[in-house]
N, C-alpha and C positions, 0 to 999 in steps of 0.2 A: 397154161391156158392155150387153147387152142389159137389159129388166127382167125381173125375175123374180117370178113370183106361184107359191103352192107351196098344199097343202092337205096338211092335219095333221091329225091322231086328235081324234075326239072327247075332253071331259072329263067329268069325270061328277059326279054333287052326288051328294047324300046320299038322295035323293028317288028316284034311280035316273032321271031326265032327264038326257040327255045335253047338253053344251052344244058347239057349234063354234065353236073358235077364229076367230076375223074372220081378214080375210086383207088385204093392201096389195096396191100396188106398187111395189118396189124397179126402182131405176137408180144406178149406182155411177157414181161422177165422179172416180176416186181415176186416171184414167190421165194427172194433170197433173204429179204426185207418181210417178208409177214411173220406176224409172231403167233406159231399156231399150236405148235405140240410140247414150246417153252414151257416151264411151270416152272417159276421164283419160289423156292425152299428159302429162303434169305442166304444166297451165294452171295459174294464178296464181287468186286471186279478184278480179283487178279487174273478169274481165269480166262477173261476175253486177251490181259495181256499176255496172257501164258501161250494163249492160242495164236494170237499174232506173232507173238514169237516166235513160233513153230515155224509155222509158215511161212514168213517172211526171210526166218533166218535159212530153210529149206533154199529157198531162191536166190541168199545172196550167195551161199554157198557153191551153189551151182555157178555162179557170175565169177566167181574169185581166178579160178583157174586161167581166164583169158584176161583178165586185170593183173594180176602180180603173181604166177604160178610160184616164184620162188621162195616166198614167204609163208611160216607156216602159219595157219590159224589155233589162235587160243582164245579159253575163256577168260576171264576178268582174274578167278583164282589164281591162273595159269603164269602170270603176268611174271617178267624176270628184268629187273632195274636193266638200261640200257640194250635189251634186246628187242630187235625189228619184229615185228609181227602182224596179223592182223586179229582183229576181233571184231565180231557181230552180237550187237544187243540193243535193248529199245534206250534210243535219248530222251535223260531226263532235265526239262530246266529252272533251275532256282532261280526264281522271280521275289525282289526286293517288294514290288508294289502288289507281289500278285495278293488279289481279297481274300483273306482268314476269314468263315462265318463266324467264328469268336469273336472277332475285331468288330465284325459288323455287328453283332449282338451288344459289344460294350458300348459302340457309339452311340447305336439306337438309341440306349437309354443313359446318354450324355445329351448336355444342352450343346456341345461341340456343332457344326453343320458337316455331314455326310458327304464327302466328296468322293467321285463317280469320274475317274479321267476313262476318255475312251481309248486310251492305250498303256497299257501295264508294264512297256520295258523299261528298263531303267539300266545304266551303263554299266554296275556290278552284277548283274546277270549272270550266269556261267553254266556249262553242260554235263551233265555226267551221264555216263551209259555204264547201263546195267545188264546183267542177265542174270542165270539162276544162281548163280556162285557166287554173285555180285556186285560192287558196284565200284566204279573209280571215276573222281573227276578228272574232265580233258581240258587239255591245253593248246599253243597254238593259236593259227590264225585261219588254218584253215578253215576250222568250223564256226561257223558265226552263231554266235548266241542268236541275233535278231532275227535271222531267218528260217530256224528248224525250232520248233516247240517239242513238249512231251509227249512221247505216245510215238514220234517215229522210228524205223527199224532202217540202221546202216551198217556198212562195214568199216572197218578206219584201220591204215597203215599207221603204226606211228611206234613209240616207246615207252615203258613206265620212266619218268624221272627218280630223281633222289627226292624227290615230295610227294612222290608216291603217285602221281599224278601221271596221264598217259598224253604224252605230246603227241598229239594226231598231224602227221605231214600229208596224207591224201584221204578222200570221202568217195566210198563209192555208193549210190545210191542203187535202190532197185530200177527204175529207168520207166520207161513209158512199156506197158504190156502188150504181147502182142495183138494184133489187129485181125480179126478177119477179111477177107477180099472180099474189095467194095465190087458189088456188080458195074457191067459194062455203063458210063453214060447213057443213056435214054435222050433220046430227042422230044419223047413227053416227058416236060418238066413240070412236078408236083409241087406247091408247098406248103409247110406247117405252121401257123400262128403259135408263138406264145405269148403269155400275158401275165404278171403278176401283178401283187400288191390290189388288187381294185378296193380294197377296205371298204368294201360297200356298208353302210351306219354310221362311218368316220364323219368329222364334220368337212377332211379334204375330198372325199368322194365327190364325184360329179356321174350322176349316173348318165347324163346327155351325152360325157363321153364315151360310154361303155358302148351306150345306144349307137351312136355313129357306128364302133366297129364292130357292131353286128350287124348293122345296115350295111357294110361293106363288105364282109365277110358272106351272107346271104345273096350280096350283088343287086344291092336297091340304091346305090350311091356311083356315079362317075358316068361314062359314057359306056358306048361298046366293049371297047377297048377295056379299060377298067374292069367291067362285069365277066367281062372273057376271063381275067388272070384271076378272079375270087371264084372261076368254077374252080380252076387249077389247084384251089385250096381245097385238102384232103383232111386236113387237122387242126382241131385246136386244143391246147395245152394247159388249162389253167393254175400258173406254179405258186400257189399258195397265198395266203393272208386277201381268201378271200372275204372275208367279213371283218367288222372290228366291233367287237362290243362293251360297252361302259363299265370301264372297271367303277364305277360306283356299284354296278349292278354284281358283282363275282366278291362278294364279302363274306362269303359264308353262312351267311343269313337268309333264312327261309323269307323267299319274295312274295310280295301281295303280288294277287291276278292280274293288275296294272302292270307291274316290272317282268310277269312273267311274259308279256304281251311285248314287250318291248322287250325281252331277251332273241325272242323269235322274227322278230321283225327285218334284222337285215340279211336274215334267208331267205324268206317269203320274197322277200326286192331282187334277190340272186335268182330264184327259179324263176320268177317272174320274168324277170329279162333273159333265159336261157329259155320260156317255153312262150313267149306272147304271139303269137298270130300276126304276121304282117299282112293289112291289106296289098292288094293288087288288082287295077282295071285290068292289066292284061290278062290277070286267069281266076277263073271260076273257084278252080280248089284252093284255097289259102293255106298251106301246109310252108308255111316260109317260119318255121321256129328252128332256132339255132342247134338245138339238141336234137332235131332231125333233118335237120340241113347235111351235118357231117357228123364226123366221131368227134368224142369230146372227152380228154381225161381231166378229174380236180386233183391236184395233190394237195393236201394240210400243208398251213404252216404253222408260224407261233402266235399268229393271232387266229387262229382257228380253233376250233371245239374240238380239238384231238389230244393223246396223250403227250404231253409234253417231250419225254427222249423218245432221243430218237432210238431207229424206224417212226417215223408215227405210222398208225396204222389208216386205213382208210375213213376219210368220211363217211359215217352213218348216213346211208339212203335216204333212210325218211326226215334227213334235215330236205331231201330235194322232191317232196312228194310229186311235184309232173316232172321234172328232168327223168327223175329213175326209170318212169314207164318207158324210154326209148331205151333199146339194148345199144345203142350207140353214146351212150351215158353211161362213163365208168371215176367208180370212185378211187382213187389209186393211193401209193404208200408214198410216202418221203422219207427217203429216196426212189426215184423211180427211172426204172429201165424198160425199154421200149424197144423194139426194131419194125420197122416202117418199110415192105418192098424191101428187107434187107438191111436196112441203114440203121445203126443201132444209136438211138438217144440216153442219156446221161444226165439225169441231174439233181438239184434238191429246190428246196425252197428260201434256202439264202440261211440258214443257223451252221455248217459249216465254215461258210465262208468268213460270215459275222464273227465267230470264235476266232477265229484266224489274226483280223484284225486288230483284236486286245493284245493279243502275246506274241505278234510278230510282227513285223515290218516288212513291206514291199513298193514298188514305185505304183504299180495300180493292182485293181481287184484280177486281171486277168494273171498275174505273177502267182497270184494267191490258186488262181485254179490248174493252172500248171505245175505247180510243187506237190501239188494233191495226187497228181498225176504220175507226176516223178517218183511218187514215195509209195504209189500205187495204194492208195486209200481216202477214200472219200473223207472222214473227218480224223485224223488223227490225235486233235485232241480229246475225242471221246474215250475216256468218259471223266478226264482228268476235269476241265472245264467245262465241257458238253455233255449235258445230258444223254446218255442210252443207257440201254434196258442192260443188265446183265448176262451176257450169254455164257453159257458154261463151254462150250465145246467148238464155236465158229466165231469168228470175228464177219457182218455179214456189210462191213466198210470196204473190206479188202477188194480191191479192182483186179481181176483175172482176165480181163479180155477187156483193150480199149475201144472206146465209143468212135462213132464219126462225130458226133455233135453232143459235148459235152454243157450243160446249161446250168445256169444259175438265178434263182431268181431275187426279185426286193433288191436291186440295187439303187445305187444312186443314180446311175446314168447306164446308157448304151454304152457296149467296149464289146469289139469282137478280135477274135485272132484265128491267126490258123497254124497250128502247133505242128512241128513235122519231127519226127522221128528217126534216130539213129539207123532202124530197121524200115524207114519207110512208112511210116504208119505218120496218116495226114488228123484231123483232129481240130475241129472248129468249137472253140471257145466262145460262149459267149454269155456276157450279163444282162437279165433282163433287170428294167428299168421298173421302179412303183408307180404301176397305171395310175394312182391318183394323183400322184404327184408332174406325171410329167406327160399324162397323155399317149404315153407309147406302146407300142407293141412290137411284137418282134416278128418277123415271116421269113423264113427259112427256105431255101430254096433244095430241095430232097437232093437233085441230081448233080447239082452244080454245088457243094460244098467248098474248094478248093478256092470258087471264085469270090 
């Protein structure tokens, strides 16, 4: 997609000065994530793991030489009781608690009660890595069951045992990808809002809050001062679960005109507040609606009207009949990639992360987005646990070029970091927080990352 630069309505302060909104440039990167010229023959998922293994195993290959040149590399076949070597293949891990849809089908129709833990490890866990020749369980303490899931690609020093088993003594991972160079600082400093979770239809939705920060975001809230730093807003990011609707209402069941009326309702309430008219005594033209105020992307999440695996593809327009009419209204994919004047954004809408959490352990969610990083793939347990689409020939998770601003949305709380690289590559982490639950939003500072 081409970039796009757009100019928007003056704001106005109390003084009666006009203020103009700054302007970027946008470039969308999201066509790695569409699903266009795919066509499902009913393919299996090995071959997105065939393809990830290509690839990945391409790169740790190339890493090996300045890691342990002395050692040679085999496959799993290759394997020779008490000989050093290395091997690369994707980890597999056998989980005691992980859910069988068998299991779940027997319980169903048991009078037993269904129990749902929100974390699947359990202390017999253990790893095996595979490739095409292969497979062997490892051993050791190097590699921690609780921290690497199924679907990662690594290299391992180690040796087959007399159990046939490969004692792994060092882990070499793929590592953070390279970066491209970040332009010079700017003394005009831009920034980006994002926002998730608003579950607009929920019963915890508060739209009064949403309202404030479009009030703010517009620049009809605070002083000068205040009004000045919401021109300086160039974006906003909507990361998903923007709607919530009644699972009473998704039964399968052909709905009376009542229920059909209230399936569509907490859209109408979204475009609503992304295109309503604010008055102003200071100016004549009221063109103060948020969807032509600035740029504005949606990404789906999983409580959204989109295809369940991921990629999801973009929200359907005519859920937003006046947002769409501004070209400055885009519906976007999940996962979505962006670059901003340069500055490239990263992120999902929080079903990554979420997976992550059942089948692995970490001290908080921002560990969880750094190992994503480390391992250079957006969800690696796709499609073991996570839903996606089938690809025959690309895996389109794989991270090739790191972000400045890597995001995540629907969390519990605010947590940011700023991740630095062996090679120099800086990398600001950050969780956004569910608008309805906690009021928040996120603003990103384009020029000043680092701080």
């Amino acid at each position: 997609m081409p970039s796009l630069q757009s100019k928007f309505p003056a704001m106005e302060v109390d003084s009666q000065e006009q203020l103009q909104r700054k302007q970027s440039t946008y470039l969308s990167l999201d066509e790695n994530f569409e699903i266009q010229k795919e066509v499902y023959r009913g393919q299996q998922y090995s071959q997105i793991y065939f393809a990830r293994l290509h690839m990945m195993r391409t790169l740790l290959y190339s890493l090996v030489p300045n890691w342990k040149s002395h050692l040679p590399v085999c496959t799993v076949l290759e394997l020779e009781e008490g000989k050093e070597c290395i091997i690369v293949g994707t980890l597999y891990k056998h989980m005691k608690l992980k859910p069988c849809i068998l299991d779940e089908y027997s319980k169903e129709r048991s009078v037993a009660p269904l129990i749902k833990p929100h974390n699947f490890m359990h202390q017999d866990d253990y790893l095996v890595l595979e490739d095409e020749s292969g497979r062997v369980k490892l051993g050791g303490t190097k590699l921690s069951p609780s921290v690497y899931v199924t679907g990662v690609v690594v290299a391992l020093h180690g040796k087959e045992t007399s159990a046939g088993a490969f004692f792994v003594e060092d882990v070499l991972e793929a590592g953070l990808p390279p970066q491209i160079e970040r332009p010079l600082e700017s003394r005009e400093d831009k920034y980006v809002v994002f926002v998730s979770g608003l579950s607009i239809g929920s019963s915890s939705s508060n739209p009064l809050q949403f309202q404030l920060l479009v009030d703010h975001i517009t620049g009809h809230l605070g002083d000068e001062e205040e009004q000045g730093l919401a021109a300086e807003i160039v974006h906003l990011v909507i990361v998903g679960n923007s709607v919530e609707i009644s699972r009473g209402l998704l039964n399968g069941q052909n709905l009376v005109s009542k229920d059909q009326s209230r399936l569509s309702e907490p859209f109408k309430e979204l475009d609503i507040l992304l295109t309503q008219v604010f008055s102003s005594h200071h100016c004549d033209d009221q063109h103060f609606k948020i969807a032509a105020s600035l740029p504005l992307d949606i990404m789906p999440g999983s409580s959204d009207p989109a295809n369940f695996a991921l990629p999801q593809q973009p929200l359907n327009r005519c859920l937003f009949p006046g947002s769409a009419t501004y070209n400055t209204f885009r519906s976007c994919t999940n996962p979505h990639c962006f670059e901003l004047d340069s500055i490239r954004f990263l992120g999902t809408s929080g079903q990554n992360l979420d997976d992550l959490t059942k089948y692995s352990e970490a001290k908080d969610k921002l560990d969880f987005l750094e190992r994503t990083l480390r391992w250079r793939h957006l969800a690696p347990t796709a499609p073991n646990t996570l839903g996606c689409y089938p690809f025959t020939d690309r895996d389109p998770f794989l991270i090739d070029s790191c972000p400045d601003v890597y995001f995540v949305g629907n969390q519990e709380k605010y947590e940011t970091r700023l991740l630095k690289g062996l090679e120099g590559q800086l990398v600001r982490l950050i969780c956004i927080p569910r608008f309805c639950e906690t009021g928040v939003a996120v603003v990103v500072s384009v020029f000043h990352l680092p701080g």
